[in-house]
C-alpha positions as CSV (number, residue, x, y, z in Angstrom):
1,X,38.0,-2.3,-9.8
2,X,39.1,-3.2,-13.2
3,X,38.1,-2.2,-16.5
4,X,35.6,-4.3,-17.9
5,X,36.8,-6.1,-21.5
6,X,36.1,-5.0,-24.9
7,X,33.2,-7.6,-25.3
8,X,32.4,-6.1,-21.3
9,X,32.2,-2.5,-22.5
10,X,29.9,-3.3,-25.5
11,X,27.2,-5.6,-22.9
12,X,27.0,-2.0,-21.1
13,X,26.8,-0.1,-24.2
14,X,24.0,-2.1,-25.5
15,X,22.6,-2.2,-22.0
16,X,22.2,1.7,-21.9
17,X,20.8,1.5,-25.2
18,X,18.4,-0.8,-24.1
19,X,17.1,1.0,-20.7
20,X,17.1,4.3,-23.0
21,X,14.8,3.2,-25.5
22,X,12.0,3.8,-24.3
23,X,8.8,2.1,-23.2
24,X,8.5,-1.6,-22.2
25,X,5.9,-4.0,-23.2
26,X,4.4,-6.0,-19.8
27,X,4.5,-10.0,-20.6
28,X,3.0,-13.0,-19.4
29,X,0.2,-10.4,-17.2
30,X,-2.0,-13.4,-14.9
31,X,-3.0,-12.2,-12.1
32,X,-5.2,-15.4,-10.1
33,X,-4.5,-13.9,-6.3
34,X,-7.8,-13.1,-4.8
35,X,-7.8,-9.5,-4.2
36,X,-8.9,-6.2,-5.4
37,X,-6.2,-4.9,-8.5
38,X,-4.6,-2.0,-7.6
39,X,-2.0,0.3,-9.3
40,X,1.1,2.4,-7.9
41,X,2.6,4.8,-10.0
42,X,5.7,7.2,-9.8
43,X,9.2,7.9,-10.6
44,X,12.0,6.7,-9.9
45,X,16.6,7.2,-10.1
46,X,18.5,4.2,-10.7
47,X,22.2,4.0,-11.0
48,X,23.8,1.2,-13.1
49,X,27.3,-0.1,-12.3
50,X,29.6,-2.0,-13.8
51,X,30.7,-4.9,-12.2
52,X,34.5,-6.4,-12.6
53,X,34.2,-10.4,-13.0
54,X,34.5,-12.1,-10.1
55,X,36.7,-15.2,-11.1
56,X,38.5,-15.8,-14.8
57,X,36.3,-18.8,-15.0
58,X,32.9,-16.6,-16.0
59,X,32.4,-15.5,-19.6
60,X,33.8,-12.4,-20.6
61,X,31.1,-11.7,-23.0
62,X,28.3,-11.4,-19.9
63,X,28.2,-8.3,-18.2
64,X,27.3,-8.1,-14.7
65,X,25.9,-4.8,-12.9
66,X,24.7,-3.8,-9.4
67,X,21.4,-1.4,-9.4
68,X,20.7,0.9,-6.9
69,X,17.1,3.0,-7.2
70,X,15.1,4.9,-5.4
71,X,11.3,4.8,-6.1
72,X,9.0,8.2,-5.5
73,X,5.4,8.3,-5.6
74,X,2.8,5.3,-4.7
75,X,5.9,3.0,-3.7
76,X,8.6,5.2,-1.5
77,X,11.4,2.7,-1.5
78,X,15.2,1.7,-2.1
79,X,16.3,-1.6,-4.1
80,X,19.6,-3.2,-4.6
81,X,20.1,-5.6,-7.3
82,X,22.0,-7.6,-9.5
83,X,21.7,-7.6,-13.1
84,X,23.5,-9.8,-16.0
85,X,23.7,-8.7,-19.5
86,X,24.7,-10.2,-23.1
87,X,24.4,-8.5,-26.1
88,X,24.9,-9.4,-29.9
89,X,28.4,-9.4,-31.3
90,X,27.4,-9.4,-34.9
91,X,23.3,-7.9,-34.6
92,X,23.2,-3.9,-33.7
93,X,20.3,-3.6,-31.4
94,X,19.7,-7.1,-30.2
95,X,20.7,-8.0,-26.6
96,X,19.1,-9.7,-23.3
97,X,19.4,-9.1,-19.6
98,X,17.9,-10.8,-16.5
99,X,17.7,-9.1,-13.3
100,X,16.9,-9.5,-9.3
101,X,16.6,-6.3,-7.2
102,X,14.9,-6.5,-3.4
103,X,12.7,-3.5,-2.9
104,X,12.5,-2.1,0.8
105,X,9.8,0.3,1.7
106,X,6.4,1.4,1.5
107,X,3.4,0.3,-1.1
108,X,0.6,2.8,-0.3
109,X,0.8,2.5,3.1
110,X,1.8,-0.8,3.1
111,X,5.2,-1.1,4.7
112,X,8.0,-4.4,4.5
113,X,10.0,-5.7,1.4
114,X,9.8,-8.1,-1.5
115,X,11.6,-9.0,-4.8
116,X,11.6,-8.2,-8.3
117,X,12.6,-10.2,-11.0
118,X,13.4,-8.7,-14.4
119,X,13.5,-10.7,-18.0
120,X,14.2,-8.5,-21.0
121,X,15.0,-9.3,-24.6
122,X,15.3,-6.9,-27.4
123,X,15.5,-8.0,-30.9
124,X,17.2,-5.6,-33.1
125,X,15.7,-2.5,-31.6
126,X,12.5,-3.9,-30.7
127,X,12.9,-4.2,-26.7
128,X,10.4,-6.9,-24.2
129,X,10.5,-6.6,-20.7
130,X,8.4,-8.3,-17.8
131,X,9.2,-7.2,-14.4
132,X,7.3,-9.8,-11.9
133,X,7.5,-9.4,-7.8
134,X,8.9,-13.4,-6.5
135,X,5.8,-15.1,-5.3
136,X,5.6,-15.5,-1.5
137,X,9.1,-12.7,-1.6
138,X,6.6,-10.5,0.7
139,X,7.3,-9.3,4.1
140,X,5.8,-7.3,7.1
141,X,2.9,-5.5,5.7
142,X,3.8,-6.8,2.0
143,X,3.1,-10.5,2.8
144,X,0.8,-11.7,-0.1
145,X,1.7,-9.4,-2.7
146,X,1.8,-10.1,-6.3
147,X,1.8,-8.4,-9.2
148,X,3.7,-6.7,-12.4
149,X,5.9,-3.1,-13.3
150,X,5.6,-1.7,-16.4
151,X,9.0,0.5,-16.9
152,X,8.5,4.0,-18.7
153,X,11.4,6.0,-19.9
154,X,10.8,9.2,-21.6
155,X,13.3,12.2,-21.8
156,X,15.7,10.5,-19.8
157,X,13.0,10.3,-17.0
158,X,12.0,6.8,-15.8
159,X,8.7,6.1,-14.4
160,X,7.0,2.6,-13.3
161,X,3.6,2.0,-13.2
162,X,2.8,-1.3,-10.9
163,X,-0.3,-3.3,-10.9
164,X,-0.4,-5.4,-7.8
165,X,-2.5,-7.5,-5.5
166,X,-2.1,-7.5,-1.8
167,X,-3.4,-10.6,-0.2
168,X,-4.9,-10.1,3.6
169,X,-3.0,-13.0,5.1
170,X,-0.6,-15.8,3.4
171,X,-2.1,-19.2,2.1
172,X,-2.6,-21.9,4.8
C-alpha cells in the first residue's frame, strides 16, 4: 500500500480530530414511518484505515478510508464501510466527510442488515454529523426500518445511541 500524500496525511489528521471531538449534533431528525419510536443504545470499536488512491486521476486532496466496527449492546453487529474525507488547507479545524457502512446483525432481537449513511461537516472546531439508515436498505427481520444514530465519543470511548422505527411489513 502506499503512503498517502502530504495533502492525504493531513485529510486523516483532520479526520481523527474530527471523530475525537466529541459529541455529534443529530440533523434533519423526521421520522413519518408508522411505528412505535424505539431506541438502541451501546458501544462500539471502529478501526479507520487509510486507503491508497485507486487511480492518478482522483484528487489527491480527498482522503478515502475503509471502516470496520463492531457494535455491543442493543444492536450486536459488524459494518464495513467506505468513507471520503477533505479537510481545509488554510482553516485549522474545518473539514467534511461522507460515509456508507452496511451493518449486519441483530437490532433487539431483530436479525438481517441495512445501511448507514454518514454526512459530517465541521466548521472550525464546531463538528455536525447526521447518520441516517438508506430507506428500504432493510433486510430479513430489518425490512422496514428507519431511523437516526447519534455518535458519542467521550474518553476515547465511542457510544451510539439509535432511534429507529421498525415497520411490520414493507409498503405495497
Amino acid at each position: 500500500m502506499r503512503k498517502p500524500s502530504r495533502a492525504g496525511a493531513g485529510v486523516i489528521v483532520s479526520l481523527c480530530l474530527f471523530l475525537s471531538v466529541g459529541s455529534f449534533a443529530e440533523t434533519g431528525k423526521d421520522h413519518k414511518e408508522a411505528g412505535v419510536t424505539k431506541h438502541a443504545r451501546g458501544s462500539f470499536d471502529v478501526k479507520v484505515t487509510p486507503q491508497a488512491p485507486e487511480d492518478k486521476v482522483g484528487d489527491p486532496t480527498v482522503g478515502r478510508m475503509s471502516l470496520d466496527k463492531q457494535f455491543h449492546g442493543d444492536l450486536e453487529a459488524t459494518s464495513k464501510g467506505q468513507m471520503l474525507a477533505v479537510s481545509s488547507a488554510d482553516v485549522q479545524g474545518s473539514a467534511g466527510y461522507v460515509a456508507m457502512e452496511r451493518v449486519v446483525g441483530t437490532l433487539q432481537g431483530h436479525t438481517g442488515t441495512f445501511a448507514l449513511q454518514h454526512s459530517g461537516t465541521m466548521t472550525r472546531g464546531t463538528p455536525e454529523l447526521s447518520i441516517t439508515v438508506v430507506p428500504d436498505s432493510g433486510t430479513g427481520q430489518l425490512v422496514g426500518l428507519a431511523g437516526e444514530m447519534t455518535i458519542n465519543i467521550a474518553d476515547g470511548k465511542h457510544s451510539y445511541d439509535f432511534e429507529y422505527t421498525l415497520r411490520d411489513s414493507p409498503p405495497s
